[in-house]
Structure formats: structure tokens, C-alpha cells
C-alpha positions as CSV (number, residue, x, y, z in Angstrom):
1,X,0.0,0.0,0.0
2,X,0.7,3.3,-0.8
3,X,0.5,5.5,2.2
4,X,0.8,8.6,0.3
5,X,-2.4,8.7,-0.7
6,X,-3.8,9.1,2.7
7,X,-4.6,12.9,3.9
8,X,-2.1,12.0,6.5
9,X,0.2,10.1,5.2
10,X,2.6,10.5,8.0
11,X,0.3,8.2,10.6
12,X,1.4,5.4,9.2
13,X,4.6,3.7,8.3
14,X,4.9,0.4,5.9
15,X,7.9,-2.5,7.1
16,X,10.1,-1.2,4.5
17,X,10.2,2.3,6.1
18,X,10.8,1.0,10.0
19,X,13.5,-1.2,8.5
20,X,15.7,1.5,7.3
21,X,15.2,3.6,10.6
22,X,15.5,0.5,12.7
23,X,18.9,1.7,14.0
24,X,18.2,5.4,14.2
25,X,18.6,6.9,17.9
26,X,15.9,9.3,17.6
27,X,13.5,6.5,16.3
28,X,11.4,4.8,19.7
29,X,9.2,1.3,18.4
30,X,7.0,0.2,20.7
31,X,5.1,-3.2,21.0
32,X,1.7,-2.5,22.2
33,X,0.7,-6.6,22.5
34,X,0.4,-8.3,26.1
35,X,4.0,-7.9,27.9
36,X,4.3,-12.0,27.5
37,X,4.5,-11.8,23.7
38,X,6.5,-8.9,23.6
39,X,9.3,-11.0,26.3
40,X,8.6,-14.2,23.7
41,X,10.1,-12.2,20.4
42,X,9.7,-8.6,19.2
43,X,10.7,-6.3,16.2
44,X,14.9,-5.4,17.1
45,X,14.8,-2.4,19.3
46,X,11.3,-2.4,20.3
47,X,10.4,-1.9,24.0
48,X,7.5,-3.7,25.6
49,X,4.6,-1.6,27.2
50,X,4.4,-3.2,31.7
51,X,1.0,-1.6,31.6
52,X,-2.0,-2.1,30.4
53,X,-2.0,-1.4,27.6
54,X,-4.7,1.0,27.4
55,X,-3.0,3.3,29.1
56,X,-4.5,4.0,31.8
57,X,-3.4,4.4,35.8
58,X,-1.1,1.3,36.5
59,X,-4.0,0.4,39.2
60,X,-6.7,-0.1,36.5
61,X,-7.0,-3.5,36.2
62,X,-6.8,-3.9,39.8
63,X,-10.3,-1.1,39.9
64,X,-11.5,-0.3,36.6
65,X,-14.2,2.1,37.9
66,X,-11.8,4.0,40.1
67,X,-9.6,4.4,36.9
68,X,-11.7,4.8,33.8
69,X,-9.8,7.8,32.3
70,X,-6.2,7.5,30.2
71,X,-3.2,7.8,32.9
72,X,-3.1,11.0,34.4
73,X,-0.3,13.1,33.3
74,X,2.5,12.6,36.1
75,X,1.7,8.5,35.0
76,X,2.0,8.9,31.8
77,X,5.3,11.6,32.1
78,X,6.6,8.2,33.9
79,X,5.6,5.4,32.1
80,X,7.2,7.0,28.8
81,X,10.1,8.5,29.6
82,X,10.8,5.0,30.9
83,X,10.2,3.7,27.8
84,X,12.7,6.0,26.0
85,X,9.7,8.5,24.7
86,X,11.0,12.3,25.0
87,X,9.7,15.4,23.7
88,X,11.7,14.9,19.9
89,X,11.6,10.9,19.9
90,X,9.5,9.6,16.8
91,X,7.4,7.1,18.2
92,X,6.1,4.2,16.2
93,X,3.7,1.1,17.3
94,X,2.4,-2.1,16.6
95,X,0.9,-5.2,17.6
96,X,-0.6,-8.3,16.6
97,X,-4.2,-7.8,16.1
98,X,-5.1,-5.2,13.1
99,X,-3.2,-2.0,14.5
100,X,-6.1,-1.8,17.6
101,X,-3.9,-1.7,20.5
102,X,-0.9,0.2,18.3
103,X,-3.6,2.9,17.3
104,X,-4.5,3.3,21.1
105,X,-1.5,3.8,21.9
106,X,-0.7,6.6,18.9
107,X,-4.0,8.4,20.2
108,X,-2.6,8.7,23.7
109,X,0.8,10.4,22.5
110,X,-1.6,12.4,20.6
111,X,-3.8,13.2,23.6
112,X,-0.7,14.4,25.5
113,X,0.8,16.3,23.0
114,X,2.9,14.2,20.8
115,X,2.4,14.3,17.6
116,X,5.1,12.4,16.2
117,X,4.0,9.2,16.4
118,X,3.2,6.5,13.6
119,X,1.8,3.2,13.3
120,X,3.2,0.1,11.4
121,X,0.7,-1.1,8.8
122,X,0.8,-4.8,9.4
123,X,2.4,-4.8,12.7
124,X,4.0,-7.6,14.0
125,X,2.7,-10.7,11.7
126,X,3.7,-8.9,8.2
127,X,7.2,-8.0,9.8
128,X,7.9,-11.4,10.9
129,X,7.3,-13.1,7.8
130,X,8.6,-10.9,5.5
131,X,12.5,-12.1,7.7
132,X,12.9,-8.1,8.9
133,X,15.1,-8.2,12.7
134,X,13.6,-9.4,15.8
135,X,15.3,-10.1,19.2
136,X,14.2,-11.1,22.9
137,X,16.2,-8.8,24.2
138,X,15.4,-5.1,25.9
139,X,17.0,-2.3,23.9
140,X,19.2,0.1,24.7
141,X,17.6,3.0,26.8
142,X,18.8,6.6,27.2
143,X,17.5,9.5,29.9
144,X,15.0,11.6,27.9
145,X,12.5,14.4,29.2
146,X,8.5,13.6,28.1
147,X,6.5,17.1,28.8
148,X,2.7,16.0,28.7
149,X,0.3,18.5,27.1
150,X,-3.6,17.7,27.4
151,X,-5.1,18.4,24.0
152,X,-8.9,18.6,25.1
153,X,-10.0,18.3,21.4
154,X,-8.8,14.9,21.3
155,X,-11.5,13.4,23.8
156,X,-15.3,13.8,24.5
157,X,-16.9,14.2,28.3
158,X,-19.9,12.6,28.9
159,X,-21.7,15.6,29.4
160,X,-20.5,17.0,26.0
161,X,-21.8,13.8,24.2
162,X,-25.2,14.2,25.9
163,X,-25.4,17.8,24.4
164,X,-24.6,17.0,21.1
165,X,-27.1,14.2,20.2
166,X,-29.8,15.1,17.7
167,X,-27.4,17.6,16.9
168,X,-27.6,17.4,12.7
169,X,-23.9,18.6,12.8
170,X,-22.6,16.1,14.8
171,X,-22.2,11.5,13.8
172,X,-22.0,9.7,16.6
173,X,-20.1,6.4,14.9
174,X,-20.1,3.3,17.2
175,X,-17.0,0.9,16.2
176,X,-18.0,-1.7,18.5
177,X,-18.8,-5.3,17.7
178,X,-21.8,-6.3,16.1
179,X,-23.3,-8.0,19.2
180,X,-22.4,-4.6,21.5
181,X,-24.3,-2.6,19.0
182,X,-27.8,-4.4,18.8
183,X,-27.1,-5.2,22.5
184,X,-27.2,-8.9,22.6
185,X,-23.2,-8.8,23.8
186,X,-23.7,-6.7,26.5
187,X,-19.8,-7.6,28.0
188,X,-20.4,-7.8,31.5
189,X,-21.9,-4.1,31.5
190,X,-25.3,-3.5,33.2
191,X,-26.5,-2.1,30.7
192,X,-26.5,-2.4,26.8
193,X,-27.6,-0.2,23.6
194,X,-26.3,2.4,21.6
195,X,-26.1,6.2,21.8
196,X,-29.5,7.4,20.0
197,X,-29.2,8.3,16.4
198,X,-25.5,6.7,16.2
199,X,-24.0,5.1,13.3
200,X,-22.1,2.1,13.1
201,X,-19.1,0.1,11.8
202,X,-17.4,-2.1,13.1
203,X,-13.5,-1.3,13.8
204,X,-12.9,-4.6,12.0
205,X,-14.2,-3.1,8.9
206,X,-11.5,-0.6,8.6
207,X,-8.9,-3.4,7.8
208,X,-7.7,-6.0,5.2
209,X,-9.6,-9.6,6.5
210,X,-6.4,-11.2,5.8
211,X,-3.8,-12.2,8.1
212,X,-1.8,-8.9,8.4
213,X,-4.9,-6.6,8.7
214,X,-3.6,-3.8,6.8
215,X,-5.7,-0.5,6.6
216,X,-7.5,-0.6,3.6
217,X,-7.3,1.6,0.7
218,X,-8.3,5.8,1.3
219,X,-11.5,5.4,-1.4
220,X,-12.8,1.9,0.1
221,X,-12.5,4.0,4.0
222,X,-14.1,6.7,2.4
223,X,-16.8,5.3,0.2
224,X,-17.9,3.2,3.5
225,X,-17.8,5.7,5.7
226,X,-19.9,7.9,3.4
227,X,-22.4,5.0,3.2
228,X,-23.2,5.6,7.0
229,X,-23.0,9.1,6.9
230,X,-19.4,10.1,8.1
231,X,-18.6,12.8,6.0
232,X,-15.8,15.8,6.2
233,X,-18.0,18.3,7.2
234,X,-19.5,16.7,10.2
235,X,-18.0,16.7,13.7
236,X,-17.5,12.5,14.4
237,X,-17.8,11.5,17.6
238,X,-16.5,7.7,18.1
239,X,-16.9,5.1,20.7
């Protein structure tokens, strides 16, 4: 794939471009599968992520409720500049399963600030098999200064969702499961539904249904979302 001919072409990265940056200093990969794959075998270089993976307070799995937010800012100032994330690294992710835990993890950097961050299209399966580095060691690490800044834009409050609905600006586009959005999954919740008047697709339909799960083509994204109603000139609202 051609990732020029995305609008943003510079979210994500093909294996051909990681491998020739592979060794560059300034260049952070991070694994965003469970911490037991990443200690099993991982791209050369990358570091493995001790949290959840979400990103969220290091206590949430032990209290979801208490912790439903993304990782406050003095956690997250932490947790990356552990990791080797600073202020001018260029962050990029993967994982195993169609970019959903790698594209997380790009939306948090982006939520505090860091813009610099890319995702590999095809993550982990399409690098292994194509013979590109891998090691089960740690990498090198090297002090570095991560400044969190809160981009509000980037999220949407409860209350804020509330006032938007039947709102003919605003798409509400739920990219839950199937069974989540006609309510028969309800996934341990108490309760199950939709937001009224929302759209939906699920995320699954945003990638390749073969085994590296690429993101598909700009005109089949666009021609699907359009379908539903998820044009430019609407604000989007996902969940």
C-alpha cells in the first residue's frame, strides 16, 4: 500500500520504512501486545509496554471504575520516559491484532501532545514473515525528558456527548462489535444499547480480512464511511 495517498500520510509507516530507521537513535518502536508476547520475540529495538495497555493508571486493572480515564499526566510523564519517549523521539507502534492496540497507543501520545507518532501497517505478523530483525532482548535506553500537554479536542466528556445528540452537525459512529451494538453482547456491563441516532461500523471493517490486517485503501475507508453518513463536514464522535 501506498501510504501517500492518505490525507495524512505520515500516521502510518509500511515494514520497508521501520526497517531502514530501525537503528536510528531518535527512532522509539513500541510493541503494544500483552507484555508476555513482547518477552517471547519482538521487532529489534522495540520496548514492551508493563502496563495495560490502554493506558491507563497502572492500578486499572486492579479497579477499573476507580480508573476509567487515560493515565493521568504525572503516570504517563513516567511510564514514557521510561520507555525512552521524549519530547523529539518519533514514536512508532504495533501489535498483533489489526493496529487496535498500536492505534491506542498513537492516540494517547496524541492526547498528551505528541504528535510524532506512527503506526506500522501490518504490525507484528507482516514483519515477521517478510525475515525483517527481531530479538528477545530489551533495547538500549537513554534518559530523555516527556513534557505531557492535554489536548482537550482529542476526547469527549460525557456531558459533551449528551449535548450533542440530535445535533444534525454532529455523527456519533459506534466501532464496537456487532453484538455490543444491537445489544445482545452486552460484555459484562449493566447495561446495553447504543447512543440514540448513532452510526455504526465495526472497527474490523476498517482493515484488510487477511492475516496482516492492513488499513485498507483511502477510497474503500471513504466510500464506507460515506455509506453511514461520516462525511468531512461533520464533527464525528466515536466510541
Amino acid at each position: 500500500m501506498n501510504t501517500e495517498n492518505f490525507v495524512n500520510p505520515h500516521i502510518l509507516v509500511d515494514t520497508e520504512w521501520l526497517n531502514d530507521h530501525i537503528d536510528d537513535p531518535n527512532v522509539r518502536i513500541i510493541d503494544c501486545d500483552m507484555f508476555e508476547s513482547y518477552s517471547r520475540a519482538h521487532i529489534k529495538g522495540a520496548v514492551g509496554i508493563k502496563v495495560h495497555h490502554y493506558i491507563k493508571h497502572p492500578l486499572y486493572p486492579e479497579d477499573p471504575t476507580a480508573y476509567p480515564w487515560v493515565a493521568e499526566p504525572e503516570v504517563v510523564k513516567e511510564l514514557f520516559e521510561d520507555m525512552g519517549i521524549g519530547d523529539d523521539t518519533t514514536v512508532v507502534s504495533y501489535d498483533s491484532g489489526g493496529s487496535l492496540w498500536s492505534s491506542r497507543f498513537w492516540w494517547v501520545l496524541n492526547y498528551y501532545g505528541h504528535s510524532n507518532a506512527k503506526v506500522l501497517n501490518g504490525g507484528w505478523k507482516k514483519w515477521f514473515d517478510e525475515g525483517r530483525p527481531v530479538s528477545i532482548d530489551p533495547p538500549d535506553m537513554k534518559e530523555v525528558t516527556f513534557n505531557p500537554k492535554i489536548d482537550e479536542d482529542l476526547i469527549c466528556s460525557l456531558d459533551q456527548a449528551v449535548s450533542k445528540i440530535g445535533d444534525e452537525n454532529v455523527v456519533f459512529l459506534d466501532v464496537r462489535s456487532d453484538g455490543e451494538w444491537d445489544g445482545t453482547n452486552s460484555r459484562g456491563n449493566s447495561r446495553s444499547g447504543r447512543v440514540p441516532g448513532s452510526v455504526h461500523l465495526e472497527w474490523t471493517n476498517f482493515i484488510t480480512d487477511d492475516k496482516y490486517h492492513t488499513i485498507k485503501e483511502p477510497s474503500e475507508l471513504r466510500n464506507m464511511l460515506e455509506e453511514v453518513g461520516v462525511t468531512p463536514e461533520k464533527e464525528i464522535i466515536t466510541y
